[in-house]
C-alpha positions in Angstrom: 14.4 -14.7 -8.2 12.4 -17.5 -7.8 8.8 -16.7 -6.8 8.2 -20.1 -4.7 8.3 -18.9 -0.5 12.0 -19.4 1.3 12.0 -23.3 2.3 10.1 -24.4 5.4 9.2 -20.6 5.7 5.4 -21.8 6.3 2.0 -20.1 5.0 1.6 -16.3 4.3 0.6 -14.2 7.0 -1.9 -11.4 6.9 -1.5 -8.2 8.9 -3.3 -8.6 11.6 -1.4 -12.2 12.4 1.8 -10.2 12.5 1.0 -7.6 14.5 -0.4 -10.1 16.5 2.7 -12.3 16.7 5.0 -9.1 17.2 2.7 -8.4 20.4 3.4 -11.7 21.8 6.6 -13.1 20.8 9.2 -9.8 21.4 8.3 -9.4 25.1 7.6 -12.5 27.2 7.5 -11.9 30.3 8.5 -13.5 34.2 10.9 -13.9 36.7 14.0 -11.4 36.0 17.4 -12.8 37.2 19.4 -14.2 34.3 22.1 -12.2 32.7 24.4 -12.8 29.7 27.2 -11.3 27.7 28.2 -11.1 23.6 31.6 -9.8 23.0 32.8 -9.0 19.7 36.5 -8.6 19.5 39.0 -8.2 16.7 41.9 -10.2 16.0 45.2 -9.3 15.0 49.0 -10.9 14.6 50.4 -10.8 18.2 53.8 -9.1 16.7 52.0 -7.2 13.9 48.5 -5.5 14.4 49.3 -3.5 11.8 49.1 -5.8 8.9 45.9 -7.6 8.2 46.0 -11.4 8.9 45.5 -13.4 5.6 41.9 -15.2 4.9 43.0 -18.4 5.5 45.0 -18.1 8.6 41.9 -16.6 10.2 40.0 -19.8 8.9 42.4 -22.1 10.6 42.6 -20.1 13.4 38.7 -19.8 13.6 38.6 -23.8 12.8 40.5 -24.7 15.5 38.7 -22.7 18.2 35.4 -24.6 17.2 37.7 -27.5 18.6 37.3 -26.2 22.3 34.9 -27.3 24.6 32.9 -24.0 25.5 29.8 -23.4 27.6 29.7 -19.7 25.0 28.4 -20.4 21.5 31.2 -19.1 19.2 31.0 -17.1 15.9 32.5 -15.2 13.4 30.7 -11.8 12.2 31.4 -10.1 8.9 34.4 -8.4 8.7 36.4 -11.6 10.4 35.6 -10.3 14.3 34.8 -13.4 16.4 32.1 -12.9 18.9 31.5 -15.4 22.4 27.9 -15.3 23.7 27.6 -16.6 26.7 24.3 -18.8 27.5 21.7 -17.2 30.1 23.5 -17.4 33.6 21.2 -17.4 36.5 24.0 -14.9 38.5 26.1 -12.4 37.6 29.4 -14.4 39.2 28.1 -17.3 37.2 28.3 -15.4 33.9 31.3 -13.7 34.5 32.7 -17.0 35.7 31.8 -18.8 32.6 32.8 -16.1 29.5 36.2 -15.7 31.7 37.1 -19.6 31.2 35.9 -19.7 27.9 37.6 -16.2 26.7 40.7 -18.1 28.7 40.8 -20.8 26.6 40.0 -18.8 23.1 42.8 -16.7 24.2 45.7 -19.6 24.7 44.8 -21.4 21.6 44.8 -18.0 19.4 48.4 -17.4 21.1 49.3 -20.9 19.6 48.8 -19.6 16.6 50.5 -16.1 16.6 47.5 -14.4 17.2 45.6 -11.9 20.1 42.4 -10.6 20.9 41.9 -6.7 20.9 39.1 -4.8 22.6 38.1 -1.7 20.9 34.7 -0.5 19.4 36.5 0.1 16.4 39.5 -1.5 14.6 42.4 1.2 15.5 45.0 0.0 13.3 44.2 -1.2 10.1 42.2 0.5 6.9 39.0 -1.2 6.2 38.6 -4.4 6.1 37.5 -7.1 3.3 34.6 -9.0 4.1 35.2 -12.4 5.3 31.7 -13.7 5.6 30.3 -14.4 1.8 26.9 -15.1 2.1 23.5 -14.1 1.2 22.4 -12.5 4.3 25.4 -10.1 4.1 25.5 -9.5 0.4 22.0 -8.2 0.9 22.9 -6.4 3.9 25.8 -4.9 2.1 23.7 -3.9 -0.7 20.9 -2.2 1.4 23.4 -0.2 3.7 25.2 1.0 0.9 21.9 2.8 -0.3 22.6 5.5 3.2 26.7 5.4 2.7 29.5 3.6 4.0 28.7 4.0 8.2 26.5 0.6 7.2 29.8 -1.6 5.5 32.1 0.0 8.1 29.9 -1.1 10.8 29.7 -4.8 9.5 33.0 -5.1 8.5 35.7 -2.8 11.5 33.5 -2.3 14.6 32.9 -4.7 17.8 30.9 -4.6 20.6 30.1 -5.6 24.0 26.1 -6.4 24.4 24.2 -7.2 28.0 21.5 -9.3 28.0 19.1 -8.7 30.7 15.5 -10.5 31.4 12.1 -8.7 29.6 10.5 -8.6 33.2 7.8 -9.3 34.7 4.0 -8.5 33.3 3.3 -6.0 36.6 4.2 -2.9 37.2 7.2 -1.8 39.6 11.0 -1.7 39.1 11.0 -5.2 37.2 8.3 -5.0 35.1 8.7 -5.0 31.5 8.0 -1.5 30.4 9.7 0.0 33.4 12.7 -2.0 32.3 11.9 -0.7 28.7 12.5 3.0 29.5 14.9 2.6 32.0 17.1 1.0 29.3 16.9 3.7 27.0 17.3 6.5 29.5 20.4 4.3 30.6 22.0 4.1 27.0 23.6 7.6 26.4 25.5 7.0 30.0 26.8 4.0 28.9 27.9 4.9 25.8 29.4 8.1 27.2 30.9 6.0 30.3 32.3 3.0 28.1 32.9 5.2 24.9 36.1 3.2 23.7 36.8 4.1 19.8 38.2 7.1 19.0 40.1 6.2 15.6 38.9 4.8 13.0 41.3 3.5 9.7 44.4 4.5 11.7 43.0 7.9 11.9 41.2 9.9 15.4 37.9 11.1 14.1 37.6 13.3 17.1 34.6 11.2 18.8 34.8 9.1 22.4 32.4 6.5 20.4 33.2 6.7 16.5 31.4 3.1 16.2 28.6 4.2 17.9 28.1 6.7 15.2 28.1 4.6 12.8 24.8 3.1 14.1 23.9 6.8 13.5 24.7 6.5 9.6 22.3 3.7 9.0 19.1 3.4 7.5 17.4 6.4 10.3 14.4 3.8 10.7 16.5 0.1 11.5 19.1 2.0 13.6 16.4 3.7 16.1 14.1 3.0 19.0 10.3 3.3 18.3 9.1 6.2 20.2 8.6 6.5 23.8 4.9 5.2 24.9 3.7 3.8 27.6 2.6 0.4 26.3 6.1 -0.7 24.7 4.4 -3.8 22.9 2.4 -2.0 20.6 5.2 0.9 20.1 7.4 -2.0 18.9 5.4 -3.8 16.7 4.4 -0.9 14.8 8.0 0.3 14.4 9.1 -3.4 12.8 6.0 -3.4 10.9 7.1 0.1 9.4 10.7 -0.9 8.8 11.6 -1.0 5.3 12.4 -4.8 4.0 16.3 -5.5 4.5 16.0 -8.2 2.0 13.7 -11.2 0.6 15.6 -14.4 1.1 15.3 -16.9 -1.8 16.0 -20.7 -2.3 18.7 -20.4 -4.7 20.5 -17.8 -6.4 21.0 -14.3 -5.1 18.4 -12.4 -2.2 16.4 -9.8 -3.8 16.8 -6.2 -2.0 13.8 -4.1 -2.5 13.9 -0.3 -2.6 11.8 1.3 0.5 9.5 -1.4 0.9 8.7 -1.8 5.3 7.3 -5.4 6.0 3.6 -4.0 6.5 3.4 -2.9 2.8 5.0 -6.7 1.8 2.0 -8.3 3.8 -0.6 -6.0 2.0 1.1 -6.6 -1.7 2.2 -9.9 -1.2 4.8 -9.3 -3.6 7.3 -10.8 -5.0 5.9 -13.1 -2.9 3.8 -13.8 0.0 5.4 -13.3 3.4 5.6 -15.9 6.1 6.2 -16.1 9.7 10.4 -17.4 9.2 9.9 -14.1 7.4 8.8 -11.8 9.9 11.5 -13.5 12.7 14.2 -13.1 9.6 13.1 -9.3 9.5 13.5 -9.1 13.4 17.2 -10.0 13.2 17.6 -7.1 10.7 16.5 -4.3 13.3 19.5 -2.6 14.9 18.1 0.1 17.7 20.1 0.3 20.6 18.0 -1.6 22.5 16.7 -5.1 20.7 13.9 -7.0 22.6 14.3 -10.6 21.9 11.9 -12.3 23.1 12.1 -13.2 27.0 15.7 -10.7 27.1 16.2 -7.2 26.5 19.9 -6.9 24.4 21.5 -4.0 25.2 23.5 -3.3 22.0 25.1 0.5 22.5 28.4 -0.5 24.2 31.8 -0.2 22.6 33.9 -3.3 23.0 36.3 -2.9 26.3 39.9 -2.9 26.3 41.9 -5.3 28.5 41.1 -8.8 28.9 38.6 -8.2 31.3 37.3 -4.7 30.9 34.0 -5.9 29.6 33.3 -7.3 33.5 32.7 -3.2 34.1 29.7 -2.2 31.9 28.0 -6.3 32.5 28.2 -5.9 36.5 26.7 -1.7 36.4 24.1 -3.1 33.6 23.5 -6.0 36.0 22.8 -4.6 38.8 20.8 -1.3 37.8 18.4 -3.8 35.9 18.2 -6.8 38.3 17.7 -5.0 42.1 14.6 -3.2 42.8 16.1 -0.5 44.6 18.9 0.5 42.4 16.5 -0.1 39.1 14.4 2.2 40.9 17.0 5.1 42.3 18.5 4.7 38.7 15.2 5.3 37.0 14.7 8.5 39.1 18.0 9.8 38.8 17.7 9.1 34.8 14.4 10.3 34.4 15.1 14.2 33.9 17.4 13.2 31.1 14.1 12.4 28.8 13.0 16.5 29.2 15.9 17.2 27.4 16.9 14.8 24.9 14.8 16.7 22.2 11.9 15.2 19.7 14.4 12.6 18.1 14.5 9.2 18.9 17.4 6.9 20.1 20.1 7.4 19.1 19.9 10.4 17.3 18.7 12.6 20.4 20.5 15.1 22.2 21.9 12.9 25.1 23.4 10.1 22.8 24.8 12.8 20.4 26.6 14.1 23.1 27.9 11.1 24.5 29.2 9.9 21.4 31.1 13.4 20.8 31.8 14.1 23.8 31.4 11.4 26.4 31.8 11.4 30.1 33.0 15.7 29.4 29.2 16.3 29.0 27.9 17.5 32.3 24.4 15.8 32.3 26.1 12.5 31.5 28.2 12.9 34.0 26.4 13.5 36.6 24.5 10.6 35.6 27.4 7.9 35.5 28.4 9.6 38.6 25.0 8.5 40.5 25.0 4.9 38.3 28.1 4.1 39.6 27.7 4.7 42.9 23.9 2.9 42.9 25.4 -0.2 40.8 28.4 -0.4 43.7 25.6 -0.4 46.6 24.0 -3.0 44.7 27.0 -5.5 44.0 27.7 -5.0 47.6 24.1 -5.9 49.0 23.8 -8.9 46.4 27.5 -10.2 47.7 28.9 -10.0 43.9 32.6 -11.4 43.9 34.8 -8.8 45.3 37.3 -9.0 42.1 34.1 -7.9 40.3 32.9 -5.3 42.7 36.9 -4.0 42.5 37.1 -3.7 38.6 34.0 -1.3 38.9 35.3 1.0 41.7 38.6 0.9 40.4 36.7 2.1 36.7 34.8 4.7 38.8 37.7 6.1 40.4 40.2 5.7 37.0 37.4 7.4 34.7 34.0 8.0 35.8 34.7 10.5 38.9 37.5 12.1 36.5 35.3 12.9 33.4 37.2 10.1 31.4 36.5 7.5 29.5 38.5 4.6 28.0 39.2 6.4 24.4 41.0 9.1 26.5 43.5 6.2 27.1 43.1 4.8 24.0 46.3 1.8 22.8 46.7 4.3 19.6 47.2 7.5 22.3 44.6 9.4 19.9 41.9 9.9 22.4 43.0 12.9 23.9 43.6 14.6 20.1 39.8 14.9 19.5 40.4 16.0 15.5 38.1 19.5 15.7 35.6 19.6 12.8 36.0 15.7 12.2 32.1 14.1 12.2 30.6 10.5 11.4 30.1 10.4 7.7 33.5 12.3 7.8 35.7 11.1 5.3 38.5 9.1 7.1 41.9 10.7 7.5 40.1 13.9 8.7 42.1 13.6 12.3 45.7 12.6 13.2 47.3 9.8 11.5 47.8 6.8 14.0 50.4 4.1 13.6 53.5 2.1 13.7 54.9 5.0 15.7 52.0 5.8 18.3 50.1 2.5 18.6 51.3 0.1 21.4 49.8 -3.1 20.0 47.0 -5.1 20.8 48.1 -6.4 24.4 48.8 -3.4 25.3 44.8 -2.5 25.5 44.4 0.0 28.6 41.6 -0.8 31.2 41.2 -0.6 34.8 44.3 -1.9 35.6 47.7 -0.7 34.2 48.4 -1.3 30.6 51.6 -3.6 29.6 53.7 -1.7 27.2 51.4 1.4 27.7 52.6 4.6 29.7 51.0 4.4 33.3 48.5 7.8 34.3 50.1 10.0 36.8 47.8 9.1 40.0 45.6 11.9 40.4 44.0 12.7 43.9 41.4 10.3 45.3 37.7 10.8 46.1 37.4 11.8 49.5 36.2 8.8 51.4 32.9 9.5 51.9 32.3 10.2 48.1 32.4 5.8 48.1 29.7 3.7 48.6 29.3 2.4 52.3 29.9 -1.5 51.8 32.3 -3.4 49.9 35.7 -3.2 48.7 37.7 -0.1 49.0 38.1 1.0 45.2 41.8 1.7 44.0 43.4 5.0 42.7 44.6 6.0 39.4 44.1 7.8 36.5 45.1 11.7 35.5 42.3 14.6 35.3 40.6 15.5 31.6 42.4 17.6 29.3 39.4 18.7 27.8 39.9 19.3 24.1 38.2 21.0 21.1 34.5 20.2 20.3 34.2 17.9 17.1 31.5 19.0 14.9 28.0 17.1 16.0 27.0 13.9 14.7 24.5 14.2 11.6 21.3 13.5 11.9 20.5 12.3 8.4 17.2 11.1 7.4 13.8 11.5 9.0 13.5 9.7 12.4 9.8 9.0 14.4 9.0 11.6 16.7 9.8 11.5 20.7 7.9 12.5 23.2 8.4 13.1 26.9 7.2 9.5 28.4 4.9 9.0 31.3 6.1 6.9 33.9 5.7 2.9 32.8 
């Protein structure tokens, strides 16, 4: 490769600049109060999710929603999924306002074309996918991953997410600061996941897991796919862990990206080889972390949620994110309520402890989680009602309380494919494909037929199960609406592996 630096990628950097540069750039702090949304979705033929849609139909397709007028920046990730990020909105309403016209108009012109939207952490229908995007980055990428197995490739190329943006915080102390808002998002992650678990086949086959893309993340490189360890001063913690990160790749001007075996950016800096690092460098290596939870800057990205079924069930895990994070008093009760989770998540880090293992096996069944979504839900409800959120939003999240959270459920247990409830005994992460129940042409329901809060067209409607007695509901607000059956549970999957070494938890002191 050529040994010149990447164009405009400025002078080398020593050390002691980056570490310095990681301190300040990853956590800027202020105001809290803006929120925003990525959601990654898959798209498949509206008459035939079962058959991959051809390379260049997605290309017109993707060409002509680069036509519309959005306030979301568009994009199209690896494996052909097309992701909407919405800009910062200063309001929840705003944000959900703004993704819900732009998904609106994605969503008519796609239909003009034959084509639909489906919400699910991982593609149910079709084997693996070819990648689409052919470019140095993802070469590179693809080349590195490989090096752990094929969780790195199938991640890339046949899962999708939903990701919440929340403010860094302020500098102070309290409910809002920074590293309060730090540990409260990583205590918060296994619940969501467990709450919002929404991929339970994988290939056309149940793996027997609530959140098979979520272990994917668990299949990765041990280092990029976790959280630094819990301290008190979250600054340092996190510079040290990108510092120690083994080199994704070294970009080049022309020909292909070189991919260097085990070498973390601190040893580049100190070697300066094959060339000298720069500062476009270290932000390059930034975008090649993947822990759960990514700080970027003046925003915390909360990256561990499944994409949502329905064309709206990604309101649900925005709004409880939202308003845990952004109202003192629920940021507080939540960080209380979450707290005694950290005594017994065990000496590996996010997302390979205890909590997250469970929730991706098991999900809302496990009893700490759920008594944990339980008390989230009911805090986040109090909050949307105090902060006057819109009542159709304050409704989708009582209405996913009632349907799943109070009933131990999640939405893989109503999965399109009807393979949530078969939880495929024995099947793990790293498990190779075809280990569960076969799904297709004669159990999935299609992509419109995605299940969510509400009814799902073309989709068998739950047997109403008892309400929550009255009181069980928060005070204000909305009442919530009935639905959904009570858990089957079924057999336990074998855990997810824990491959690789991992830095070492501890219990953390309050921030």
């Amino acid at each position: 490769m050529p040994s010149s630096a990447f164009p405009d990628g400025g002078p080398p950097l020593t050390e002691d600049e980056a570490e310095d540069l990681l301190r300040c750039i990853c956590f800027k702090t202020g105001p809290p109060g803006a929120v925003g949304v990525e959601l990654e979705w898959f798209v498949h033929d509206l008459r035939s999710p079962y058959l991959p849609v051809p390379r260049d139909r997605l290309d017109t397709a993707f060409a002509a929603l680069r036509a519309l007028r959005l306030e979301s920046s568009l994009t199209v990730e690896p494996g052909g999924q097309l992701e909407l990020s919405s800009p910062p909105a200063p309001s929840l309403a705003r944000c959900v306002a703004t993704v819900s016209a732009d998904l609106s108009a994605v969503r008519s012109e796609l239909a003009r074309l034959g084509l639909a939207l489906t919400g699910s952490g991982t593609d149910p229908w079709l084997p693996s996918r070819d990648r689409l995007l052919r470019e140095p980055r993802y070469d590179a990428m693809e080349t590195y991953l490989d090096r752990f197995g094929r969780a790195g490739r199938t991640m890339m190329r046949d899962s999708a997410s939903v990701q919440v943006c929340v403010d860094s915080g302020y500098e102070e102390p309290g409910p809002l600061g920074y590293r309060h808002r730090w540990r409260l998002a990583h205590l918060l992650g296994p619940v969501l996941v467990a709450s919002f678990a929404n991929s339970p086949v994988l290939h056309g086959r149940a793996t027997g897991l609530r959140s098979t893309r979520q272990s994917l993340w668990t299949g990765i490189d041990p280092l990029r796919g976790a959280a630094p360890p819990p301290v008190r001063e979250p600054r340092g913690a996190w510079a040290r862990h990108a510092l120690d990160t083994p080199v994704m790749c070294v970009r080049a001007d022309e020909g292909p990206w070189a991919v260097p075996e085990g070498l973390t950016f601190r040893e580049w800096l100190r070697s300066g080889s094959p060339r000298p690092p720069t500062r476009a460098d270290l932000d390059y290596h930034l975008t090649t972390l993947f822990p759960p939870v990514r700080p970027r800057g003046s925003h915390l990205e909360l990256r561990m949620l499944d994409a949502q079924p329905g064309d709206d069930g990604w309101v649900v895990p925005l709004a409880v994110t939202a308003a845990l994070f952004d109202d003192p008093r629920a940021a507080e009760a939540a960080y209380r309520l979450l707290l005694p989770l950290a005594e017994t998540a065990g000496p590996l880090p996010p997302p390979r402890d205890a909590h997250w293992r469970a929730a991706i096996r098991d999900g809302p069944t496990a009893p700490a989680l759920h008594r944990a979504a339980v008390g989230c839900f009911a805090l986040a409800l109090e909050s949307l009602a105090r902060s006057g959120a819109p009542a159709a939003v304050y409704d989708a999240v009582a209405a996913f309380r009632e349907r799943y959270v109070l009933r131990r459920r999640c939405p893989a247990d109503e999965h399109p494919t009807g393979a949530g409830s078969a939880t495929g005994a024995g099947s793990a992460p790293g498990a190779r494909p075809g280990a569960g129940p076969a799904v297709g042409p004669g159990t999935a329901v299609g992509p419109g037929a995605a299940v969510g809060p509400g009814t799902a067209p073309g989709a068998a409607a739950p047997s109403p199960g008892p309400a929550p007695a009255r009181g069980s509901a928060p005070a204000r607000g909305p009442a919530p609406r009935s639905g959904g059956t009570a858990p089957v549970p079924g057999p336990v999957p074998a855990p997810v592996s824990d491959s690789g070494p991992a830095p070492e938890s501890g219990k953390d002191p309050r921030p």
